[in-house]
N, C-alpha and C positions, 0 to 999 in steps of 0.2 A: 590811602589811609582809611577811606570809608571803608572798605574791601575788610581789613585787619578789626574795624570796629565793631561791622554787623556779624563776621564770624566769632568775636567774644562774648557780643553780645546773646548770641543761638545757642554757644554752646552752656551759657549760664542759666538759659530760659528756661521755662516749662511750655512756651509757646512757639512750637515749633512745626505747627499744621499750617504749611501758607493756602487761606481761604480767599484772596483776593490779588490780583496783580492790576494796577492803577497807570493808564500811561498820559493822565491831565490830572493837575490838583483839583480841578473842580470834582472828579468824577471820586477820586480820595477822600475828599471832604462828605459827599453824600454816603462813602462808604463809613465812613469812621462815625459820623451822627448817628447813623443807623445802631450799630453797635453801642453806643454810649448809652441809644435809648433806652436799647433790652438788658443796659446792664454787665455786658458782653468783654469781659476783660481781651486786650490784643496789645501788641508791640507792631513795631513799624521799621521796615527797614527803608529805607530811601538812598539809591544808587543813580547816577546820571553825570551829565553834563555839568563841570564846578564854572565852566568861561563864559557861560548864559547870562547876559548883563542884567542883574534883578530891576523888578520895576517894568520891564519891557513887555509887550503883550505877548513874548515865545519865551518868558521867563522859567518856564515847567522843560521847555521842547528838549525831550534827551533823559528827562527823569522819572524813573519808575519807583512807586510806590506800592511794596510791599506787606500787606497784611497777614501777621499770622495768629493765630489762637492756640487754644491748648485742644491735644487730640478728642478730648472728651467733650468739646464745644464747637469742634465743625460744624456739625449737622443746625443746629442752633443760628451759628454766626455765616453758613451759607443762606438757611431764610431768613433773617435779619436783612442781610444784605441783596438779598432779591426779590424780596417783596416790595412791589410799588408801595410808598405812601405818599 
């Protein structure tokens, strides 16, 4: 079902450049602040593992998190997301 939702969801977008592939939500979260900072409009797709018993410390293990932006904000929303702060 996730599968059917994030292809309606790309094909409705305008954000369709994926700038980041995420395989820990901690590493997701620093990406996604980063962006928020500059301003940096994105959408999110999230595909994984649904039998990961939430709450547990391997509650992410199996999920990847998807970032994508609009083509004319790559370049933008890749040093966003790669500059140390």
């Amino acid at each position: 079902m996730e599968f059917i939702l994030n292809l309606i969801e790309y094909l409705f977008s305008s954000k369709k450049t994926l700038v980041y592939t995420a395989m820990r939500q901690q590493d997701y979260y620093k990406a996604v602040s980063k962006l928020e900072a500059d301003l940096i409009k994105f959408r999110v797709s999230v595909t994984g593992n649904a039998n990961a018993s939430p709450g547990t410390p391997y509650s992410d293990l199996g999920r990847i998190y998807k970032i994508y932006v609009r083509k004319e904000d790559e370049g933008k929303a890749l040093r966003s997301i790669h500059t140390k702060r």
